[in-house]
C-alpha positions as CSV (number, residue, x, y, z in Angstrom):
1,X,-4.6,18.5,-15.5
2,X,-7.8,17.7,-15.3
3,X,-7.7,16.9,-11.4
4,X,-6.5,20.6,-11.6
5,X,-9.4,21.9,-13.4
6,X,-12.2,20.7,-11.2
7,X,-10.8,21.5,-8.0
8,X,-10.3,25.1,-9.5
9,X,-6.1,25.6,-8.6
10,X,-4.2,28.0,-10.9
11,X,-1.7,25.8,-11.1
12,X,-0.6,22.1,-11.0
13,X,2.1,22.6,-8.3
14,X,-0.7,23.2,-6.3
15,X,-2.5,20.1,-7.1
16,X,0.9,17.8,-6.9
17,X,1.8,19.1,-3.6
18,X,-1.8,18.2,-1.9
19,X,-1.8,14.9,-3.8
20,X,2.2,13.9,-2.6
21,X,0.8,14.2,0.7
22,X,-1.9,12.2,0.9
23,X,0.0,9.6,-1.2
24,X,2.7,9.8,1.9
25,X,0.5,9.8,4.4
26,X,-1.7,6.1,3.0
27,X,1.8,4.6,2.6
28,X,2.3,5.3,6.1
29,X,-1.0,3.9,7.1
30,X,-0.1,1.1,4.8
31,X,3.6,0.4,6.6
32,X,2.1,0.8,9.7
33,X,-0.9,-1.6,8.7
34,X,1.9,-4.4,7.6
35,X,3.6,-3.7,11.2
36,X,1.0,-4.4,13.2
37,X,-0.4,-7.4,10.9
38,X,3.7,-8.5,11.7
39,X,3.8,-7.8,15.2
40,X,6.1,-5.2,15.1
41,X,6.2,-2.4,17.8
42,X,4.6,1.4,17.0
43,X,6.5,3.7,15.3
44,X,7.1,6.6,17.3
């Protein structure tokens, strides 16, 4: 709520859904990371 608050959104669906996809998009970053630390070929 209060992440909510300072970034000034009426409501905290608003705030979940931005912060869901930024979570997604570093666990991609980190599974791609472990990939290429393993030598496994790009995803597409």
């Amino acid at each position: 709520m209060v992440i909510k608050e300072l970034l000034g959104h009426a409501h905290i669906g608003v705030t979940a859904t931005m912060y869901a996809h930024v979570r997604l998009r570093l666990q991609r970053q980190a599974i791609d990371a472990l990939g290429d630390a393993l030598g496994a070929p790009e995803s597409p």
